[in-house]
HTML snippet that shows the backbone in 3Dmol.js (N, CA, C, O; Angstrom):
<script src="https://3Dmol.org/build/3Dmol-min.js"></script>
<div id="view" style="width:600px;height:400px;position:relative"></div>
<script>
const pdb = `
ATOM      1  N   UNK A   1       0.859  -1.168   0.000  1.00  0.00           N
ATOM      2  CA  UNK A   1       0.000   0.000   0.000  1.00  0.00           C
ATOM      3  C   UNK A   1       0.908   1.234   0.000  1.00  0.00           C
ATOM      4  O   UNK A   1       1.997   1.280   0.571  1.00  0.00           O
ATOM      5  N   UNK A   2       0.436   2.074  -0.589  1.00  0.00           N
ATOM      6  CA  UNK A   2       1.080   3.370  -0.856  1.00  0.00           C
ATOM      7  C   UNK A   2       0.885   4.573   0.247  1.00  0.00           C
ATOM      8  O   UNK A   2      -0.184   4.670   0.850  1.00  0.00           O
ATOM      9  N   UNK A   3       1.872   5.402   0.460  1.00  0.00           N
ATOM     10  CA  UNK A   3       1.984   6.594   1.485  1.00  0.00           C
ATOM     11  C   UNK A   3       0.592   7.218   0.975  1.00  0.00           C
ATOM     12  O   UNK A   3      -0.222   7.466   1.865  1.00  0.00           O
ATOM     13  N   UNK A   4       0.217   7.504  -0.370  1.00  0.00           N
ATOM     14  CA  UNK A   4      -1.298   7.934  -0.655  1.00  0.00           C
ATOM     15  C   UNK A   4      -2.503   7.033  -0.297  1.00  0.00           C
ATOM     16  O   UNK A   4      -3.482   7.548   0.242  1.00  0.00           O
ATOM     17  N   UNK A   5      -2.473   5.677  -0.579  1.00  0.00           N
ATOM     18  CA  UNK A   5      -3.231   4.947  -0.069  1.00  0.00           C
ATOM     19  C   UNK A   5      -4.065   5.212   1.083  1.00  0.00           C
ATOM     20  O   UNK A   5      -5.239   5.519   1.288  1.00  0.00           O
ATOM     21  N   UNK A   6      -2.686   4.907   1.975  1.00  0.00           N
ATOM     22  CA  UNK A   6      -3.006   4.869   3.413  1.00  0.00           C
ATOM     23  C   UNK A   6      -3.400   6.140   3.701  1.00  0.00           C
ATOM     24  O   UNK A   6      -4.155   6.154   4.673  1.00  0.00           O
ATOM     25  N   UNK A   7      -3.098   7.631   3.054  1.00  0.00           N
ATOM     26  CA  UNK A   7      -3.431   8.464   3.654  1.00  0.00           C
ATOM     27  C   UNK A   7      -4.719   8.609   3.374  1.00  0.00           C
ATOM     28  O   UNK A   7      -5.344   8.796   4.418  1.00  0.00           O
ATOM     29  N   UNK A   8      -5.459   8.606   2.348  1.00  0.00           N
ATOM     30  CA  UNK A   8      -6.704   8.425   1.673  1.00  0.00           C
ATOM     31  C   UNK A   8      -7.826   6.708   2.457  1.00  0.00           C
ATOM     32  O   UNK A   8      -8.918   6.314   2.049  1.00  0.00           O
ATOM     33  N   UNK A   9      -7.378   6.397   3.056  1.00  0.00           N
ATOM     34  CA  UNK A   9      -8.146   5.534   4.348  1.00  0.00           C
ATOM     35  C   UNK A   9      -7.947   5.839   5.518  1.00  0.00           C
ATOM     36  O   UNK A   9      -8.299   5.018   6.364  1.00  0.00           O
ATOM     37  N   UNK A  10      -7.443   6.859   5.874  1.00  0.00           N
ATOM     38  CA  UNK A  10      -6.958   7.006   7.073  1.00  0.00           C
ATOM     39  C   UNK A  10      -8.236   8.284   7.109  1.00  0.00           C
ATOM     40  O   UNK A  10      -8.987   8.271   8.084  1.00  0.00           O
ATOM     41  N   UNK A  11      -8.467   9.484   5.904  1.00  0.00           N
ATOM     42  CA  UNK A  11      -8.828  10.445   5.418  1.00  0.00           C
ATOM     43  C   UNK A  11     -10.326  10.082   5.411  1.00  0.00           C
ATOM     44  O   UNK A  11     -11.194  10.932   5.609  1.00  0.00           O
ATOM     45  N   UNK A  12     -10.598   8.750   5.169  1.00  0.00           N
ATOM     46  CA  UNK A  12     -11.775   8.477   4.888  1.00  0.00           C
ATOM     47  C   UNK A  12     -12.492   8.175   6.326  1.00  0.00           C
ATOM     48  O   UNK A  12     -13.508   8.802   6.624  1.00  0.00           O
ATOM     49  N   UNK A  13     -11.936   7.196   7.213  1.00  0.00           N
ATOM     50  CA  UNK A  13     -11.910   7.009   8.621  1.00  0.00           C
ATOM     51  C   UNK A  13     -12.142   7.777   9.262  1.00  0.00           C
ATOM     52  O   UNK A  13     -13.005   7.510  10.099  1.00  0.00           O
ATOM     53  N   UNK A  14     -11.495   9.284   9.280  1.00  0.00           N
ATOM     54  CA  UNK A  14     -11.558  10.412   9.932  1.00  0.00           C
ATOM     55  C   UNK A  14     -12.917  10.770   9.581  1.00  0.00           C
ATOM     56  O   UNK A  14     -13.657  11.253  10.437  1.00  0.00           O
ATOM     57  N   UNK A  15     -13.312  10.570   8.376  1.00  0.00           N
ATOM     58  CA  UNK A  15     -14.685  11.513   7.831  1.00  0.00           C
ATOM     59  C   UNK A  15     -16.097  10.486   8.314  1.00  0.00           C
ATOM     60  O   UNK A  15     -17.195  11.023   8.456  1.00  0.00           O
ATOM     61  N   UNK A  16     -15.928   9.061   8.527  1.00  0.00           N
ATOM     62  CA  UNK A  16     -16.805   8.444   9.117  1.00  0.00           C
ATOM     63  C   UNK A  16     -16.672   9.150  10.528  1.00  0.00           C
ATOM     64  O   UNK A  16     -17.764   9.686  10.715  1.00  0.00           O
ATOM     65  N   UNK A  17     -15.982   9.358  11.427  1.00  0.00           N
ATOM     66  CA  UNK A  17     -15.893   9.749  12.645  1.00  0.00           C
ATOM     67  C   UNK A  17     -16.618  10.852  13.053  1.00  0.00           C
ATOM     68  O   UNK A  17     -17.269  10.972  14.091  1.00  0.00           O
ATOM     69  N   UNK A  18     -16.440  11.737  12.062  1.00  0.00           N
ATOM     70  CA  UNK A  18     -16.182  13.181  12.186  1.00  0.00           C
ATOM     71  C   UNK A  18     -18.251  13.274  12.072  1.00  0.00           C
ATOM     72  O   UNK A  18     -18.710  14.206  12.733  1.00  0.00           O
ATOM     73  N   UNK A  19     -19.098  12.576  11.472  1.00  0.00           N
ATOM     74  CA  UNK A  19     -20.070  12.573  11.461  1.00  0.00           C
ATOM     75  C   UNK A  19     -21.045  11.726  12.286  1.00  0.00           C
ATOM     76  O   UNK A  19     -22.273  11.639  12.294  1.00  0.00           O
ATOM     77  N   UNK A  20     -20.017  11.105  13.010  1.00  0.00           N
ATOM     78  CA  UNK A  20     -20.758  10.563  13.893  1.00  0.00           C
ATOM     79  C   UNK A  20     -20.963  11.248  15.163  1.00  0.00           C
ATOM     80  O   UNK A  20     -20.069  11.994  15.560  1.00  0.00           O
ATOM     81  N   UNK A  21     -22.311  11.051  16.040  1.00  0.00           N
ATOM     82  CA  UNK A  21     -22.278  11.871  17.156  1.00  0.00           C
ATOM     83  C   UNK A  21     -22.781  11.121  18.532  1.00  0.00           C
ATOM     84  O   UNK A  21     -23.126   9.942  18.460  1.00  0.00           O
ATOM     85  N   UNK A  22     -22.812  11.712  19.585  1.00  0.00           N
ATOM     86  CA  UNK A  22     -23.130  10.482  20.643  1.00  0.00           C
ATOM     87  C   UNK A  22     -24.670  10.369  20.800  1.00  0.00           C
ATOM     88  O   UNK A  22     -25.200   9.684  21.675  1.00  0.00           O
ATOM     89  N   UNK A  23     -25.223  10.972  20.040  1.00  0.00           N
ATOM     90  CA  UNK A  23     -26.984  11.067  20.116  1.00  0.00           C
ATOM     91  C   UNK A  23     -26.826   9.355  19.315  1.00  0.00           C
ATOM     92  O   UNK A  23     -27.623   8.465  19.609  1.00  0.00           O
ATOM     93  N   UNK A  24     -25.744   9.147  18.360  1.00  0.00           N
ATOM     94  CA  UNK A  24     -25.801   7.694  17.707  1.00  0.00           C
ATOM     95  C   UNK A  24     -25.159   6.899  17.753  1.00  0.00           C
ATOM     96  O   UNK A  24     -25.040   6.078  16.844  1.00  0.00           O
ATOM     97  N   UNK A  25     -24.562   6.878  18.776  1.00  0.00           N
ATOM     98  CA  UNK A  25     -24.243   5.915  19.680  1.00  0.00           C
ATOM     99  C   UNK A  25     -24.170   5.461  21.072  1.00  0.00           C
ATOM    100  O   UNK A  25     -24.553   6.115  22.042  1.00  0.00           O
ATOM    101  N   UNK A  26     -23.673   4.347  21.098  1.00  0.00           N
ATOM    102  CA  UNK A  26     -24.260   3.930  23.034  1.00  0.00           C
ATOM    103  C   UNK A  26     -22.966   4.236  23.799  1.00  0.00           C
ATOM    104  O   UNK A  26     -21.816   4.232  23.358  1.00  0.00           O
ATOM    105  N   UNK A  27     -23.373   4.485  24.966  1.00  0.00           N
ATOM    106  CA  UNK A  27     -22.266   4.911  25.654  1.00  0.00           C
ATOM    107  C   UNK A  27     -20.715   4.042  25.361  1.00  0.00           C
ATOM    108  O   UNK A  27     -20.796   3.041  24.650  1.00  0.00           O
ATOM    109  N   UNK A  28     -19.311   4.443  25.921  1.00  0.00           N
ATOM    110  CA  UNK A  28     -18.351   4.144  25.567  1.00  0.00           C
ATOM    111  C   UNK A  28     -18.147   3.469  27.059  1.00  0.00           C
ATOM    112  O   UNK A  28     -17.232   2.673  27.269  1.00  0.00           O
ATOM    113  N   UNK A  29     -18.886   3.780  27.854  1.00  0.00           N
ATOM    114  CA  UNK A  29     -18.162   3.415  29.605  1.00  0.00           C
ATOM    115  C   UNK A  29     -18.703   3.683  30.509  1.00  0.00           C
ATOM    116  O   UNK A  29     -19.539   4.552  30.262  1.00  0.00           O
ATOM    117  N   UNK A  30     -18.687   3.397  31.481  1.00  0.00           N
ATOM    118  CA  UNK A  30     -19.383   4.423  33.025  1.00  0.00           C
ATOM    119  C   UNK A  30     -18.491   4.558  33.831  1.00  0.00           C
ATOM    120  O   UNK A  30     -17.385   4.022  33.768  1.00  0.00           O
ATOM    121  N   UNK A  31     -19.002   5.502  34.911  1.00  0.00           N
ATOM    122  CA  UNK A  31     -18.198   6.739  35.829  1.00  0.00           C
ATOM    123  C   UNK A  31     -18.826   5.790  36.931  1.00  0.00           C
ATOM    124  O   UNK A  31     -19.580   4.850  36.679  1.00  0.00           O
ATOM    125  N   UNK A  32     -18.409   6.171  38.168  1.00  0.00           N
ATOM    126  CA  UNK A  32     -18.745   6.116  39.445  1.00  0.00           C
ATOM    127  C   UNK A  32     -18.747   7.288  39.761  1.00  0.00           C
ATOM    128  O   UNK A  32     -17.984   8.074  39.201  1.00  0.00           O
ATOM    129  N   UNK A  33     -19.851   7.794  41.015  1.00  0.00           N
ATOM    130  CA  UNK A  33     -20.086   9.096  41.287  1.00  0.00           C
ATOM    131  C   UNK A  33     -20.117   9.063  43.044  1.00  0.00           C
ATOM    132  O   UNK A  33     -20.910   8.332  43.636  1.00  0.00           O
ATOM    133  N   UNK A  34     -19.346   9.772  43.614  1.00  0.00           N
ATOM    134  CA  UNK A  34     -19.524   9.884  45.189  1.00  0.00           C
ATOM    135  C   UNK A  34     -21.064  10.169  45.791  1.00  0.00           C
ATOM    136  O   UNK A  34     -21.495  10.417  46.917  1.00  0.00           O
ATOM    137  N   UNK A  35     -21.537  10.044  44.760  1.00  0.00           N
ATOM    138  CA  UNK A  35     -23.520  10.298  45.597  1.00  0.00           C
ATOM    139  C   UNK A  35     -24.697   9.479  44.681  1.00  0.00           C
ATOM    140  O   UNK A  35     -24.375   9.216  43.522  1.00  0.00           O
ATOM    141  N   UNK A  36     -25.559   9.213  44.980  1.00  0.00           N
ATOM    142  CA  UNK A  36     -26.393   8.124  44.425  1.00  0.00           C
ATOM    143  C   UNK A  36     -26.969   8.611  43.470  1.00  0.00           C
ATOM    144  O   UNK A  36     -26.801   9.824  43.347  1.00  0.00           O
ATOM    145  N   UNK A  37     -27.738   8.009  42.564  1.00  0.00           N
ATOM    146  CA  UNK A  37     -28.949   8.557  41.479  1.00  0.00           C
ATOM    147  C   UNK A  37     -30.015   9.139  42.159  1.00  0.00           C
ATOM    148  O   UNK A  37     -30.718   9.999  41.628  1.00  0.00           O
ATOM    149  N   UNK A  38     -30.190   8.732  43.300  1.00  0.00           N
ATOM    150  CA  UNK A  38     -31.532   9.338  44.096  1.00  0.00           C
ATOM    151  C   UNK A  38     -31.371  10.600  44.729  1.00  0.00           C
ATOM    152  O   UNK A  38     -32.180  11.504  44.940  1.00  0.00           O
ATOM    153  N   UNK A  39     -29.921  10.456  45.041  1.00  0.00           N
ATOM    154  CA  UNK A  39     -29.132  12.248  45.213  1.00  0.00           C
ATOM    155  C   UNK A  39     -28.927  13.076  44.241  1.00  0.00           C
ATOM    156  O   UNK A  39     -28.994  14.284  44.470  1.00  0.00           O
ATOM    157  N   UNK A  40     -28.745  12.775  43.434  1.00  0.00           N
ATOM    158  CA  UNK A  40     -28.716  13.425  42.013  1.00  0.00           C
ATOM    159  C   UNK A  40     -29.845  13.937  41.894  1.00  0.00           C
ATOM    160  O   UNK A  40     -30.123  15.117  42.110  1.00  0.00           O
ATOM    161  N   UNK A  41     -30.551  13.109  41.552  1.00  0.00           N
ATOM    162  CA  UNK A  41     -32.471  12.979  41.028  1.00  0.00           C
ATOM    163  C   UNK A  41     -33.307  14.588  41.748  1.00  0.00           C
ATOM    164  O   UNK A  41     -33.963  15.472  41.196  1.00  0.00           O
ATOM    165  N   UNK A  42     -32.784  14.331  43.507  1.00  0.00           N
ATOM    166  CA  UNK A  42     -33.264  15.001  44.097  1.00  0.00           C
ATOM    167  C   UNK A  42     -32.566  16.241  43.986  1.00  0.00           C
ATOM    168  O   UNK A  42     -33.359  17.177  43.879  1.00  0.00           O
ATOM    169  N   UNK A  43     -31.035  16.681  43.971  1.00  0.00           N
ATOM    170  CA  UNK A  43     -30.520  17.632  44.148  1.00  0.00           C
ATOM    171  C   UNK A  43     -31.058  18.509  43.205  1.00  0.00           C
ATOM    172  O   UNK A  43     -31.391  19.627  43.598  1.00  0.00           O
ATOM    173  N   UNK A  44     -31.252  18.108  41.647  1.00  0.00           N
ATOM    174  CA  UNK A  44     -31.230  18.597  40.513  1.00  0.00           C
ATOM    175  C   UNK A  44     -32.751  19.070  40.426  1.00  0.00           C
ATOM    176  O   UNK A  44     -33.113  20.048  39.772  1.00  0.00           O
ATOM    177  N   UNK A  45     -33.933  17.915  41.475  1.00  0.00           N
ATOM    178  CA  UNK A  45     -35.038  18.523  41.446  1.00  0.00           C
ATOM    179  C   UNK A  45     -35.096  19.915  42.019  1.00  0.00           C
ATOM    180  O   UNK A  45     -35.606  20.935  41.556  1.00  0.00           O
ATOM    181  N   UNK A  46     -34.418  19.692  43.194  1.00  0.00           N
ATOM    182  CA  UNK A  46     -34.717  21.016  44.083  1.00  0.00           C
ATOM    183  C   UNK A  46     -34.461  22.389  43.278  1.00  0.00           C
ATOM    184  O   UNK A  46     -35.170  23.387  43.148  1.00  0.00           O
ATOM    185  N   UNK A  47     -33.163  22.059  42.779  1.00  0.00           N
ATOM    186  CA  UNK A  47     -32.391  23.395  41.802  1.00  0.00           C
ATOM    187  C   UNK A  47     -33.757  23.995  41.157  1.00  0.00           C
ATOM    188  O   UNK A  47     -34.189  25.109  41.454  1.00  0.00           O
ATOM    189  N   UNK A  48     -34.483  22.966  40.085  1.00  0.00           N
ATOM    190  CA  UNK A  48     -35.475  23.079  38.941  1.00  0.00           C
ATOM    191  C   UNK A  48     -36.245  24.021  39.425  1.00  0.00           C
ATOM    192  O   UNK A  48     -36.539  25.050  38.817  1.00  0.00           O
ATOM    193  N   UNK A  49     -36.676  23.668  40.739  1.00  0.00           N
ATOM    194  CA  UNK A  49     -38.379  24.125  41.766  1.00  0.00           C
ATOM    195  C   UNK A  49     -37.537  25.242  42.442  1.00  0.00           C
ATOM    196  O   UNK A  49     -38.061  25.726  43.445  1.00  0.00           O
ATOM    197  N   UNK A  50     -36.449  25.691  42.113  1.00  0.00           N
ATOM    198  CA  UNK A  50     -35.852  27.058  43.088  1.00  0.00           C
ATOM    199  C   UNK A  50     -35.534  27.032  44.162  1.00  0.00           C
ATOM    200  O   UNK A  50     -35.291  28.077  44.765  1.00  0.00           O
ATOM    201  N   UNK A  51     -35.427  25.676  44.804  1.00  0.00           N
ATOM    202  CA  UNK A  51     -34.648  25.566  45.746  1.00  0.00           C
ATOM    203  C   UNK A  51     -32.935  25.603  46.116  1.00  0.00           C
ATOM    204  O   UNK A  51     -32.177  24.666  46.365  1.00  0.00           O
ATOM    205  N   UNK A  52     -32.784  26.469  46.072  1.00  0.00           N
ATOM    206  CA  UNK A  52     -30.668  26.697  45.906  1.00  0.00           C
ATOM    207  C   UNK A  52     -30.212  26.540  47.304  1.00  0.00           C
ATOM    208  O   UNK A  52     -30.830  27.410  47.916  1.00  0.00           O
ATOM    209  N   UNK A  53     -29.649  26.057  47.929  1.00  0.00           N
ATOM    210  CA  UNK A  53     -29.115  26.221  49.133  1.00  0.00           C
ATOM    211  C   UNK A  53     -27.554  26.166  48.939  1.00  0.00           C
ATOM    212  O   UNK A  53     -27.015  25.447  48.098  1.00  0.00           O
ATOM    213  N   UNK A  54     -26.981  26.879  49.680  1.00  0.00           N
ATOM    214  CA  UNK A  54     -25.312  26.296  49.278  1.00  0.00           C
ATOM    215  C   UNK A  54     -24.898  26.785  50.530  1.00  0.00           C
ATOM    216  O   UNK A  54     -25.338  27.847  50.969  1.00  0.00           O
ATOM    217  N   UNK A  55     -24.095  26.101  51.131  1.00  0.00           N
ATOM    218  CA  UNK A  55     -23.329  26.332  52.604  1.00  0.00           C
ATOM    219  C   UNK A  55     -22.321  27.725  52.271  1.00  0.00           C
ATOM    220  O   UNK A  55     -21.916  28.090  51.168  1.00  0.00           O
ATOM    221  N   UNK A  56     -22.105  28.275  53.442  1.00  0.00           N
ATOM    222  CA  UNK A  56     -21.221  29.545  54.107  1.00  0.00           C
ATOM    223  C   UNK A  56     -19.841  29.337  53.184  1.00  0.00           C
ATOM    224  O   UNK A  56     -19.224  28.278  53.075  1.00  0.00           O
ATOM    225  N   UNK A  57     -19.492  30.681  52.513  1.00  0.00           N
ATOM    226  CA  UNK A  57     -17.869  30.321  52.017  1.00  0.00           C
ATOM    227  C   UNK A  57     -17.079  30.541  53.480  1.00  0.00           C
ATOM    228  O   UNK A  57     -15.940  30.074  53.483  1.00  0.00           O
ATOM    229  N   UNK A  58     -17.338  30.923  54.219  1.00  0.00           N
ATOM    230  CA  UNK A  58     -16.837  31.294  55.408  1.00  0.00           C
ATOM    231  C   UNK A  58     -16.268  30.086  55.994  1.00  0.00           C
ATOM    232  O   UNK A  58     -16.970  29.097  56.206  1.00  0.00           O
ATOM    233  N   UNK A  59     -14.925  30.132  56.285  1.00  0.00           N
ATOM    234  CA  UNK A  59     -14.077  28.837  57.016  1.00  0.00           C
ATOM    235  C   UNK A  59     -14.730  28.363  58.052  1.00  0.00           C
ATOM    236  O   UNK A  59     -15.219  29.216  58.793  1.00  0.00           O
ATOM    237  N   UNK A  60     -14.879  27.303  58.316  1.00  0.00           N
ATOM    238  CA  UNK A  60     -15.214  26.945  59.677  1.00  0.00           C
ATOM    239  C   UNK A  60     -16.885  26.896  59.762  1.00  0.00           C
ATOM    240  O   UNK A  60     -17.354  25.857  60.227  1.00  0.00           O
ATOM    241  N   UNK A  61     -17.620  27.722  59.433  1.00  0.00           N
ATOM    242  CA  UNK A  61     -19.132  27.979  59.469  1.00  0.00           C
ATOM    243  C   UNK A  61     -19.670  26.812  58.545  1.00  0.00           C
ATOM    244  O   UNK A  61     -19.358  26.330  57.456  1.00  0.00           O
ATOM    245  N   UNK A  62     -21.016  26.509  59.901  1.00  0.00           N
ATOM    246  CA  UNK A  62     -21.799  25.225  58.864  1.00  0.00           C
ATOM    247  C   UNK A  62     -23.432  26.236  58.842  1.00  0.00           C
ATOM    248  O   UNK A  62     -24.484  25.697  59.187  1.00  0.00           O
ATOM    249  N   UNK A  63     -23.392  27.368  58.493  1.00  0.00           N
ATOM    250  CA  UNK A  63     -24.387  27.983  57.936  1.00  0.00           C
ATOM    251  C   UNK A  63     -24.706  27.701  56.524  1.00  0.00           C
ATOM    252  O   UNK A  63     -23.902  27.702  55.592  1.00  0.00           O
ATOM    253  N   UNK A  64     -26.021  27.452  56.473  1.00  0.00           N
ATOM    254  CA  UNK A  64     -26.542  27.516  54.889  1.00  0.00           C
ATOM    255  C   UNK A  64     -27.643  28.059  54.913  1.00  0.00           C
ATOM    256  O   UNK A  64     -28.550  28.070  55.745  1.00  0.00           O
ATOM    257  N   UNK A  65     -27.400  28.872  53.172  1.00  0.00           N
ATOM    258  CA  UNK A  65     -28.395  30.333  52.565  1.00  0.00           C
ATOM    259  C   UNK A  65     -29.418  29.717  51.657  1.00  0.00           C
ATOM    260  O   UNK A  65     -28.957  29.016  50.756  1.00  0.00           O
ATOM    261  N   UNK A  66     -30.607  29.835  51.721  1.00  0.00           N
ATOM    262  CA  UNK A  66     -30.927  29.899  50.646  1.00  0.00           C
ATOM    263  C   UNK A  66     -31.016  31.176  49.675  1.00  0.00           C
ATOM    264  O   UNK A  66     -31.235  32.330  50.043  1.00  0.00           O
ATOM    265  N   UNK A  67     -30.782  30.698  48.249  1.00  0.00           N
ATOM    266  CA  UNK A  67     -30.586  31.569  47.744  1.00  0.00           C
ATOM    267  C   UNK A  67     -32.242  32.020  46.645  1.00  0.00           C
ATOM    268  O   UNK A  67     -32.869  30.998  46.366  1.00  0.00           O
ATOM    269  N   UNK A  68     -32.752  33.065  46.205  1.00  0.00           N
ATOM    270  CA  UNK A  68     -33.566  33.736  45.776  1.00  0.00           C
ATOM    271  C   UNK A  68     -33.158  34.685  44.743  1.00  0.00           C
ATOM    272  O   UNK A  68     -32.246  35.508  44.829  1.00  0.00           O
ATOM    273  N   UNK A  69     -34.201  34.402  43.429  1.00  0.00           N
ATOM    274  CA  UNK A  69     -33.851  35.971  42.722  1.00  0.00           C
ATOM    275  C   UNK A  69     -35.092  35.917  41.888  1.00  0.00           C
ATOM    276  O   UNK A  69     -35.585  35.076  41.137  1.00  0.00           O
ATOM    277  N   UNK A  70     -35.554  37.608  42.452  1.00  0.00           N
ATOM    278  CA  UNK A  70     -37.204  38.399  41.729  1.00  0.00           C
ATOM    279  C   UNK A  70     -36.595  38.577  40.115  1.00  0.00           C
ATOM    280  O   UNK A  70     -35.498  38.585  39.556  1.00  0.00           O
ATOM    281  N   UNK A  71     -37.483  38.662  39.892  1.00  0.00           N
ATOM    282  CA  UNK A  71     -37.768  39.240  38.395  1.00  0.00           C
ATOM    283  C   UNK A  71     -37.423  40.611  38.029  1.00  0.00           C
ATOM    284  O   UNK A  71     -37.815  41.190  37.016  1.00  0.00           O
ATOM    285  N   UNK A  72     -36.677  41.072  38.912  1.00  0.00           N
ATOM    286  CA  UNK A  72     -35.659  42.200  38.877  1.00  0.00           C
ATOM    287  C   UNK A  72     -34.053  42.200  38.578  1.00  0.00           C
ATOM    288  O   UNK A  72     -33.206  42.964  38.116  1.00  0.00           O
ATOM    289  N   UNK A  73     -34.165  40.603  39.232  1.00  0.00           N
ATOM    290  CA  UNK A  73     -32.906  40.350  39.251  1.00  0.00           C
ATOM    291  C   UNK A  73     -32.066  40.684  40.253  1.00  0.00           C
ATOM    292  O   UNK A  73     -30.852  40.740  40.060  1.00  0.00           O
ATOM    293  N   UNK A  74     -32.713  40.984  41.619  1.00  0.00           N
ATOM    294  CA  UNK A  74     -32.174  40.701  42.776  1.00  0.00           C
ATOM    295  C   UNK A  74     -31.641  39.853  42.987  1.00  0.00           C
ATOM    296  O   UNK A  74     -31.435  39.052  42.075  1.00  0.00           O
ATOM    297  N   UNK A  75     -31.052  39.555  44.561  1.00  0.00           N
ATOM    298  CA  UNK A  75     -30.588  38.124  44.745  1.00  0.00           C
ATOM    299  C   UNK A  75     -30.702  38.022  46.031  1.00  0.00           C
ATOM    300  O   UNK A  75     -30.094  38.926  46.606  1.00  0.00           O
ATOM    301  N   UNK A  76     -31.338  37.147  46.860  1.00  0.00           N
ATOM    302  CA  UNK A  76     -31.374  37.037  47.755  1.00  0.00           C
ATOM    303  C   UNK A  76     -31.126  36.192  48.543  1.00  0.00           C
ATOM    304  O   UNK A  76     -31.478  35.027  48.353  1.00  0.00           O
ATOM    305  N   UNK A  77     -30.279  36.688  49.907  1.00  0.00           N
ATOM    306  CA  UNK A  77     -29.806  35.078  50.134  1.00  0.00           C
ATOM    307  C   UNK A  77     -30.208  35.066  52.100  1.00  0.00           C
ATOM    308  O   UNK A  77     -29.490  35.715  52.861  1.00  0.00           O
ATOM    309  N   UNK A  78     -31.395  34.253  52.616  1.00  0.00           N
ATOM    310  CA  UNK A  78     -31.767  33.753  54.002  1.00  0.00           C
ATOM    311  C   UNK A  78     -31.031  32.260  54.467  1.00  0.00           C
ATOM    312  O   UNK A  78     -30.922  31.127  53.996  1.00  0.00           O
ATOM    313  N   UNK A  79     -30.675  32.882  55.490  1.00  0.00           N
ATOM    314  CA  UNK A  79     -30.048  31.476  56.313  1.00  0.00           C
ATOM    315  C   UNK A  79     -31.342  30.743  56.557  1.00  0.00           C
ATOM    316  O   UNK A  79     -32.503  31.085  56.778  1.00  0.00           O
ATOM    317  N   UNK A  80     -30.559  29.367  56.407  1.00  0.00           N
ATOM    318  CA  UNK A  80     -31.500  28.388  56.316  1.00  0.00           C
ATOM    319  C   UNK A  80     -31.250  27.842  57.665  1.00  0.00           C
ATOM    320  O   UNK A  80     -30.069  27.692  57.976  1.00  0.00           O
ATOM    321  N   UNK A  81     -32.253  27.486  58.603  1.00  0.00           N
ATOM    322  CA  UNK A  81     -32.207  27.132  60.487  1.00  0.00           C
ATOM    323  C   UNK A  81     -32.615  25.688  60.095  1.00  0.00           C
ATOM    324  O   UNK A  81     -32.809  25.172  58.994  1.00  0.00           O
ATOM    325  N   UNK A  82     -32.700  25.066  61.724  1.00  0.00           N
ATOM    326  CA  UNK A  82     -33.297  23.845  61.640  1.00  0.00           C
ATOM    327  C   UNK A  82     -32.829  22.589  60.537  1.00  0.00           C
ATOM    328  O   UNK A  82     -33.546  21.589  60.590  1.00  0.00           O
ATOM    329  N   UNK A  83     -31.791  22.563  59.634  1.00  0.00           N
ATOM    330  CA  UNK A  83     -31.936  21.279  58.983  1.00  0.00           C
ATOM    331  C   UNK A  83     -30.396  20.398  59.586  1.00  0.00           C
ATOM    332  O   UNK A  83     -30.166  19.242  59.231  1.00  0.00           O
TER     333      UNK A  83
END
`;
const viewer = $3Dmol.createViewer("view");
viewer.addModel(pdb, "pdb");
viewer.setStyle({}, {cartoon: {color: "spectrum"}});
viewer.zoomTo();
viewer.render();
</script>
């Protein structure tokens, strides 16, 4: 086979690739994740329904805000008690 050959299958290879996308095909592998599907499921619900909470950047502090924003584009952020 010739230095053109091969480059012209190699060229062609690339162009099958290059049109393929992962909507058409099946996954390649799986991950492990430090939190469950049901943590996920839920975290991602809460986000959806406007629930934001995120703990204190503050060292040491186990305060958490929830966070809020009007249709102004405020932002608002109440400590969250009790959980």
């Amino acid at each position: 086979m010739t230095i053109e050959q091969r480059l012209a299958a190699l060229e062609a290879q690339m162009a099958k690739l290059s049109v393929s996308t992962l909507a058409e095909t099946e996954p390649s592998g799986y991950y492990t994740s430090v939190y469950s599907g049901e943590q996920i499921d839920t975290a991602v619900g809460d986000v959806l329904n406007g629930n934001f909470v995120i703990p204190s950047s503050t060292e040491s502090s186990t305060k958490k805000f929830k966070l809020t924003v009007n249709d102004s584009g405020t932002v608002t952020a109440t400590e969250v008690t009790g959980t």
